[in-house]
N, C-alpha and C positions, 0 to 999 in steps of 0.2 A: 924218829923218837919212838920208845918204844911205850905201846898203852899197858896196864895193868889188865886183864879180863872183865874183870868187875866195873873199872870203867868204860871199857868196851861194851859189854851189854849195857850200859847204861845211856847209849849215845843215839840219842831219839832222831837224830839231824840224820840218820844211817838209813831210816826208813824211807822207798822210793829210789835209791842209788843204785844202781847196779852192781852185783857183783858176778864176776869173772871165774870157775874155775878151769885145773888141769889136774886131770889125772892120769895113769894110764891108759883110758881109751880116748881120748876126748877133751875137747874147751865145753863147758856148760856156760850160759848168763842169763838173769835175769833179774827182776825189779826184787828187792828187798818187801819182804812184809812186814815180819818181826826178828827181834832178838829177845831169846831170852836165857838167862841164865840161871840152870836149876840144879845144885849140888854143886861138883865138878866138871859139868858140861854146857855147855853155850848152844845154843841150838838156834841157825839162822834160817827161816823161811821167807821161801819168796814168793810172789803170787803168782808164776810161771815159769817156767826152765824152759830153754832151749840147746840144743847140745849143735854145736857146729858141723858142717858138711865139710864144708871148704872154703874158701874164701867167697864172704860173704852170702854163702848158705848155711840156712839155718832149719832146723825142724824141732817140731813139739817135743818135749823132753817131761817124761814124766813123775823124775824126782826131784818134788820142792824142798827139801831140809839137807841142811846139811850143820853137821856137828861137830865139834869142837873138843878138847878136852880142853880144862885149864893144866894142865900139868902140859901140853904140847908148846911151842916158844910162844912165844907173847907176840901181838898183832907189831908192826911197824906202820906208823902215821908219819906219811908226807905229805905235809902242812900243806891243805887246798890242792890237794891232788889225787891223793890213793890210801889203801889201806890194803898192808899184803898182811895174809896170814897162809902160813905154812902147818901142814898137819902131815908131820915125818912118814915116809912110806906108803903116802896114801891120797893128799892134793895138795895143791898151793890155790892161793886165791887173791883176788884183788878185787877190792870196792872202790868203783870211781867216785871221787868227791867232786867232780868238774862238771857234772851234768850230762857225764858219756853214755850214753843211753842205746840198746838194740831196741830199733824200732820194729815193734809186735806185727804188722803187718809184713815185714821179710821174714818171718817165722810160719814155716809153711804148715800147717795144721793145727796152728791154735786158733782157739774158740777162746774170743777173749771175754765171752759169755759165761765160761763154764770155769775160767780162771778164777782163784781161791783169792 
């Protein structure tokens, strides 16, 4: 089903989920902080990134936000499951709604002291 953005940023249950991306260099994830949506853009921060090695390594990754436009396609919600959203020529993403969690200590150099 697909969300409208505006009810997208609006979905406080999203904070603490993890989201998932792909781009061309790389898998990024980490915990959700905020969403917010200001003009025509969504802006998701999270309290930590980590950008993947290889299977199951991970290291400190140090860009939290990632942005949206509302004119890119509209997020799809699989009901107690996920949330992809696609941002043409640039990542795809997924927010787990199931509790799928990267546990912070196999993330090799974060300080989850110094985590935002």
């Amino acid at each position: 089903m697909k969300l409208k953005w505006t009810a997208f940023s609006r979905m406080a249950d999203l904070v603490g989920c993890d989201i998932e991306t792909m781009d061309n260099s790389g898998f990024y994830r980490g915990p959700i902080k905020s969403i917010v949506k200001s003009g025509n853009r969504i802006v998701i921060t999270t309290h930590w990134m980590a950008r993947r090695l290889g299977e199951g390594l991970w290291e400190n990754w140090h860009v939290l936000e990632l942005s949206v436009s509302t004119y890119d396609p509209e997020p799809i919600l699989f009901p107690n499951s996920r949330i992809t959203i696609e941002v043409p020529c640039h990542w795809v993403g997924t927010i787990f709604l199931n509790g799928s969690k990267l546990d912070p200590a196999k993330v090799n150099g974060l300080d989850l002291t110094k985590a935002a």
